[in-house]
C-alpha positions in Angstrom: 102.6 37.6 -95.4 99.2 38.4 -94.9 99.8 40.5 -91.7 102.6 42.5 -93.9 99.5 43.3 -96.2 97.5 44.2 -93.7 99.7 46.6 -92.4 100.3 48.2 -95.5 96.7 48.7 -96.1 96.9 50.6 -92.6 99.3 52.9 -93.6 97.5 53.7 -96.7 94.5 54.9 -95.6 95.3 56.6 -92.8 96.5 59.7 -95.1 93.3 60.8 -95.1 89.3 60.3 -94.6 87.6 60.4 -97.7 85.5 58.1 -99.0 88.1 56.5 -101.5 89.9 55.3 -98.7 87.1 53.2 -97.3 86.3 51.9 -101.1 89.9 51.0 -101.7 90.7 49.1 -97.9 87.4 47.2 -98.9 88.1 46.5 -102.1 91.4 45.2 -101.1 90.2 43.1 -98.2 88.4 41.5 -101.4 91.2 41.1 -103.6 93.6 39.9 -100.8 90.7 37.9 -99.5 91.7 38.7 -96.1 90.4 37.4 -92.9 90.0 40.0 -89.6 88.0 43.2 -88.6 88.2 46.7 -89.7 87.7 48.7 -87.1 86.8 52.9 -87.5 87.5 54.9 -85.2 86.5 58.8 -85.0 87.9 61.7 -82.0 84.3 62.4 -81.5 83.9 58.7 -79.8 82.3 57.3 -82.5 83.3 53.5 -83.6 82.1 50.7 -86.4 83.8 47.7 -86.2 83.4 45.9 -89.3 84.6 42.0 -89.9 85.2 40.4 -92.7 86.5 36.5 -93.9 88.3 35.1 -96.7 87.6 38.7 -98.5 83.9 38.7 -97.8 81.8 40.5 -95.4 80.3 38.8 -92.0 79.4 41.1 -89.4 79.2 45.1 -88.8 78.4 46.4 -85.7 78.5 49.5 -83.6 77.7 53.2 -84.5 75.0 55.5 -83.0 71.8 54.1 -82.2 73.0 50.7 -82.2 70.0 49.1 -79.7 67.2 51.3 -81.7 68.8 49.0 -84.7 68.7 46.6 -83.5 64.9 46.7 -81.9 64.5 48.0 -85.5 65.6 45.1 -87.2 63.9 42.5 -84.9 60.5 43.7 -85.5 61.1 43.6 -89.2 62.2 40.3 -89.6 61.0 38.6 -86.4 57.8 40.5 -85.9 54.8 39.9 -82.8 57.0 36.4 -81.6 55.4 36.0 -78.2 57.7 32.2 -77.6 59.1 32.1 -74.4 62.3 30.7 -76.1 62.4 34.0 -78.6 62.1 36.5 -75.1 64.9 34.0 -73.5 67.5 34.4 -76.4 66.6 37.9 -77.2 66.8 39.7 -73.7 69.9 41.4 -72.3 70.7 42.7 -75.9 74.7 43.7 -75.9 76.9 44.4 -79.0 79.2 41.7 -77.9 76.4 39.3 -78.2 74.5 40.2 -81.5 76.5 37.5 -83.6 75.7 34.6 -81.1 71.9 35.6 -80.6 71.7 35.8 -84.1 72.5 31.9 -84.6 70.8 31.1 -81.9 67.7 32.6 -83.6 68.5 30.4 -86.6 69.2 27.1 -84.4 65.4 27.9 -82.9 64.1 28.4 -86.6 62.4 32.4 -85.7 65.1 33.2 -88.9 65.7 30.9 -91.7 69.3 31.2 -93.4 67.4 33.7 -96.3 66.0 35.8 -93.5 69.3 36.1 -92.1 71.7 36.7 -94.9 68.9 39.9 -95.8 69.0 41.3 -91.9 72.9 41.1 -92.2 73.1 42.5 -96.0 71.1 45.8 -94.6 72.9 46.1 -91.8 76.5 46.2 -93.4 74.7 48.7 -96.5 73.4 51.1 -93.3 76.7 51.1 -91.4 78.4 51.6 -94.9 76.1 54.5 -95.2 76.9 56.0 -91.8 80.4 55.4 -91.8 80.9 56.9 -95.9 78.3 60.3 -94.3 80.4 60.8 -91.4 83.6 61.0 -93.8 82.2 63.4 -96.1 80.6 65.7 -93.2 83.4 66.3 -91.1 86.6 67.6 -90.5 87.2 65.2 -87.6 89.7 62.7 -87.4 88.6 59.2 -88.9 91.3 56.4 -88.4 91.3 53.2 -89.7 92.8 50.3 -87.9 92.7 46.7 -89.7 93.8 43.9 -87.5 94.1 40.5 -89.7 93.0 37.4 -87.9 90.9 39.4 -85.0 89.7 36.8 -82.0 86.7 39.3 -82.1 86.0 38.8 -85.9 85.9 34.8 -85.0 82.5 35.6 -83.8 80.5 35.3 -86.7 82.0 32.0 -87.9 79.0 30.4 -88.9 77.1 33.8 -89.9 76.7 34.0 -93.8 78.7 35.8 -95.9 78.2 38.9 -97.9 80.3 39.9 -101.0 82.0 43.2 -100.5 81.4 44.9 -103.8 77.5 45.1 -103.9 76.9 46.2 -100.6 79.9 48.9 -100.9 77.9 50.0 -104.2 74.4 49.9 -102.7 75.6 52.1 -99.8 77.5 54.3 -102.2 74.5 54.8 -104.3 72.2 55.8 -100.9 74.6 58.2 -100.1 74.7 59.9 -103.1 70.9 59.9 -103.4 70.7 61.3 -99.9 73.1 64.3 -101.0 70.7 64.6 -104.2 67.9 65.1 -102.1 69.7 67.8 -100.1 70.5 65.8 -97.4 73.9 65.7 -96.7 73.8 67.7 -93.5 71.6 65.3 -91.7 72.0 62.0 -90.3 68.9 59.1 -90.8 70.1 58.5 -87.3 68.7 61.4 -86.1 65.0 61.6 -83.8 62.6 64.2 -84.6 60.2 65.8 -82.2 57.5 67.9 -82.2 58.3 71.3 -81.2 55.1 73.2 -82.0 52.3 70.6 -82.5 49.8 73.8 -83.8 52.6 74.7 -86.7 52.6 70.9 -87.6 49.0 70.5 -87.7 48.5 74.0 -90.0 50.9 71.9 -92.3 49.9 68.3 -92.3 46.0 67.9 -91.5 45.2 67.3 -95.2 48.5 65.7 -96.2 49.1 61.6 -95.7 51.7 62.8 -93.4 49.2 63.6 -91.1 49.1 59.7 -89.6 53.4 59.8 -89.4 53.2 62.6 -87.2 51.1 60.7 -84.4 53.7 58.3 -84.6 56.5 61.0 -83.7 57.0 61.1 -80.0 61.0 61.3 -79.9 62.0 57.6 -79.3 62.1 56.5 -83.0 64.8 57.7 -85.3 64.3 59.0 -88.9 64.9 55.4 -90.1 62.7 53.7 -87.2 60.0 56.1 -88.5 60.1 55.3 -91.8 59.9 51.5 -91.5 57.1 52.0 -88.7 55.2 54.0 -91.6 56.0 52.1 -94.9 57.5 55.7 -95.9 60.8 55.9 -98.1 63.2 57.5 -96.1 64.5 60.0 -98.4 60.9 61.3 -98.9 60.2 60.9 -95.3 63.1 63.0 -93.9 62.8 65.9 -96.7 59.3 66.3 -95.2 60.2 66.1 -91.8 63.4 68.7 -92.6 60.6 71.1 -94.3 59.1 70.8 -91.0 62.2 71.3 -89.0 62.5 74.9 -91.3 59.4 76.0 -89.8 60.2 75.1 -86.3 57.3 72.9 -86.2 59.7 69.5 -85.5 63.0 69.4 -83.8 66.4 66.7 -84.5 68.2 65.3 -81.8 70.8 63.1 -81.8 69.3 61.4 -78.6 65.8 59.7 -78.1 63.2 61.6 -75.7 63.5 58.9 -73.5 64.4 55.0 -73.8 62.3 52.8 -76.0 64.4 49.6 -75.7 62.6 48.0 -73.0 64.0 44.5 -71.6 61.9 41.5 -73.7 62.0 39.9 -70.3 61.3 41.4 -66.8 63.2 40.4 -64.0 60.6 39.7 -61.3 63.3 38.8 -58.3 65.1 42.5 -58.8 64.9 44.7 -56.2 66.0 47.8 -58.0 63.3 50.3 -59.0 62.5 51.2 -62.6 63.3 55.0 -63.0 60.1 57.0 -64.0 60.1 57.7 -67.6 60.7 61.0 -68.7 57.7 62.3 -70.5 58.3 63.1 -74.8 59.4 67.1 -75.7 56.1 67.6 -77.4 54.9 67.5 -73.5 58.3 69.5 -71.9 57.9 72.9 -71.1 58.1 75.5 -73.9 61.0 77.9 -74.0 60.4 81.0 -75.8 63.1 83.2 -77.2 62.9 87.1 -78.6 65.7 88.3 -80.5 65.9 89.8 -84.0 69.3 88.3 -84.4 69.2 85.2 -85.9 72.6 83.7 -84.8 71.2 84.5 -80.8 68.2 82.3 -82.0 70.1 79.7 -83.2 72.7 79.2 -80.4 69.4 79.3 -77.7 67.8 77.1 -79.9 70.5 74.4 -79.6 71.1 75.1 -75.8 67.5 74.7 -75.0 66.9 71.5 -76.8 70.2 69.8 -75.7 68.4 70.4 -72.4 65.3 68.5 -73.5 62.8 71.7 -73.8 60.4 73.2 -76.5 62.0 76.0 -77.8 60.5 79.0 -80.1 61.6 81.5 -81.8 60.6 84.7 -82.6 62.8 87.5 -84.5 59.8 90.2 -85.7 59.5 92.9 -83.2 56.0 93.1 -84.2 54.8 89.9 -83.6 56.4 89.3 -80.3 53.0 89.4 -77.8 50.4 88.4 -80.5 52.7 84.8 -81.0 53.5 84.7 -77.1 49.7 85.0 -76.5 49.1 82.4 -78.9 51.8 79.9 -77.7 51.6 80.8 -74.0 55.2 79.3 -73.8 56.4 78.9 -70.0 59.4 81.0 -69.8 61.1 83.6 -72.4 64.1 84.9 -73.2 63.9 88.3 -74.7 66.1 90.8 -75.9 66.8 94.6 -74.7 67.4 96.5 -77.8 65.2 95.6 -81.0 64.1 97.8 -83.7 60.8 99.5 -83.4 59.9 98.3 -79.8 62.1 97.7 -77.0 62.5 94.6 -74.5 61.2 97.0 -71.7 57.9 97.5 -73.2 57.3 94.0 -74.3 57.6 92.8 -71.2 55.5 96.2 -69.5 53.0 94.7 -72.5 53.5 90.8 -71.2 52.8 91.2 -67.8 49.2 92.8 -68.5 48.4 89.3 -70.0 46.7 87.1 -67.5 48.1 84.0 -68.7 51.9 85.5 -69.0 51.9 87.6 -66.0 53.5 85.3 -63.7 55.5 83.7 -66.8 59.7 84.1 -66.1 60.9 86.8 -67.9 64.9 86.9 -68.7 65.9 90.3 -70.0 68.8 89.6 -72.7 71.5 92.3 -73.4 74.8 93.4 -74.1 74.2 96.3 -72.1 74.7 95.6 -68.1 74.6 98.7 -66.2 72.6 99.5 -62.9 70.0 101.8 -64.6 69.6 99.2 -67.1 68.9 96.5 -64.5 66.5 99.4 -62.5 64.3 99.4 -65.4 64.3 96.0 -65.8 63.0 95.7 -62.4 60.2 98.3 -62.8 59.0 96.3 -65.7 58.4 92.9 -63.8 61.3 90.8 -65.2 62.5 88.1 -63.5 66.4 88.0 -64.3 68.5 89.9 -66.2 71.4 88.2 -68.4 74.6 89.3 -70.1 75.3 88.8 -73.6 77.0 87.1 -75.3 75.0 83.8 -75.0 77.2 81.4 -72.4 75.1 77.7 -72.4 76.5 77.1 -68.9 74.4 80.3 -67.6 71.3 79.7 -69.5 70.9 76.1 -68.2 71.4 77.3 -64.5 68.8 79.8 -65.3 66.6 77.1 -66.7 66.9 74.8 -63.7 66.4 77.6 -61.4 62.6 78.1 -62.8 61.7 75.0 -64.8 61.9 71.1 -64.5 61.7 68.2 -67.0 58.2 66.7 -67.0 58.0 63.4 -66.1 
């Protein structure tokens, strides 16, 4: 009987990916008090599995980020543990094995039952949160699959319980607070880095913010920074998004470079450690000229996604003063711009000792052989079609530059 319900509960809420559908399948799990997982499943590759018992939450899991939670979460409730024992249960972190390290962190007293059923409340309210913005941000497909009496969902057996309806409300209420703040469009999951460290320091030398910003080097996400710092995260990220706006900070979706490191190193292993890469705010700067704002923003995107600094600049006029000043170490920049022309910025460029030897791609829809002639006579280094194709400007990026390490 309770596998009929379950798969009528299915059905339902596949007809669509609002927010109401998550509500009401949670909602019913607690009214049915069913047993099982909920598992949500997105076509970008995205995935929260979420299991519940006897109408009650026990364990969510899964997401982006997942290890920079969890790393998160250890340090707030099991914070500067140097026991052996803690190092032996806690290394080789997997998803499949969250629920059993938990209890064996109980068992070995580094949680207590309070400090347990708090870590496992704030996890189910941040997936909640994730899994409700994803819904209301995309156009994507989001299916829901509920599988009653799930092996998987046995897991957590002897985890505590959370009820349904408060957590569904707290998450609720951070969502809606987040769209208040003008939010929406971006994810706490999200890592900033500093893209132009002289813009950030203009803006936050006499501002408390001034300490957070030595603490941004790409590894911690919007919500690791904000419990690092004590910060509310709503405060913290519309700060951070100001800073974005003036290109001083950059979001990725990806960490500069790994900051999970094993609790325990394996001495007997022959494999060598790969050199870390080195954080953006130390990667080669990428500069790009265009007046059009959409060519800025597609380059932007490129560039980054590659791992570079990236500037913009879209005022004829200010093209060699800002390059002087930012001595970036290679440029895009376009042919035909009011007022001045590609061909004498870069005639302008090359006079500058510390630019002269700088690469120098001419961008333009314009691709004939006197166009390219004059390109040449100017000292450019390439010359590149638009529009904009990203596999063409990363070959062009790996022909000249290389990620710092």
């Amino acid at each position: 009987m309770q596998e009929l319900k379950a798969k009528l509960i299915y059905h339902e809420i596949n007809e669509t990916s609002s927010i109401k559908v998550l509500q009401n399948c949670l909602l019913e799990i607690k009214r049915k008090s069913l047993s099982g997982s909920l598992k949500v499943h997105t076509n970008s590759g995205l995935r929260w599995i979420l299991n519940y018992r006897v109408g009650r939450l026990s364990w969510f899991t899964g997401g982006s980020n997942f290890q920079e939670r969890w790393q998160r979460y250890m340090d707030l409730f099991c914070p500067n543990i140097q026991d052996p024992k803690f190092k032996e249960i806690t290394s080789g972190y997997s998803l499949d094995k969250e629920c059993n390290v938990l209890l064996q962190l109980q068992g070995n007293k580094f949680l207590n039952r309070k400090q347990l059923t708090s870590l496992m409340e704030s996890v189910a309210q941040e997936i909640l949160f994730d899994v409700i913005q994803y819904t209301q941000n995309t156009s994507k497909t989001v299916s829901y699959e509920l599988n009653p009496n799930d092996p998987g969902s046995k897991l957590g057996l002897l985890l505590p319980l959370t009820d349904i309806e408060p957590t569904l409300q707290a998450s609720t209420k951070a969502w809606e607070n987040w769209q208040n703040a003008g939010l929406s469009s971006y994810s706490p999951n999200l890592f900033p880095v500093i893209q132009q460290p002289q813009i950030l320091e203009k803006y936050t030398s006499k501002s408390s913010f001034n300490k957070i910003s030595s603490l941004i080097d790409g590894t911690l996400s919007l919500r690791g920074l904000a419990a690092k710092s004590n910060w509310d995260l709503v405060k913290l990220t519309q700060y951070i998004v100001k800073m974005v706006e003036l290109d001083a900070i950059a979001l990725t979706k990806n960490p500069a470079k790994i900051s999970i490191k094993p609790l325990r190193e394996n001495k007997t292993s022959d494999v060598k450690p790969r050199r870390a890469i080195a954080p953006l705010s130390q990667q080669p700067l990428v500069a790009c000229v265009d007046d059009s704002p959409l060519i800025c923003e597609t380059m932007r995107k490129i560039i980054l996604k590659k791992g570079y600094r990236f500037i913009s600049i879209q005022e004829p006029l200010k093209v060699v003063a800002t390059l002087l000043k930012q001595k970036p170490d290679f440029i895009f920049l376009d042919l035909l711009m009011p007022i001045i022309n590609g061909y004498e910025i870069c005639s302008q460029l090359r006079k500058a000792p510390n630019l002269k030897n700088v690469p120098i791609v001419i961008l333009t829809a314009k691709d004939g052989l006197v166009d390219r002639m004059r390109a040449k006579m100017v000292n450019s280094t390439e010359f590149m079609s638009k529009p904009i194709e990203e596999e063409l400007v990363i070959k062009i990026l790996d022909k000249y530059l290389t990620i710092r390490r």
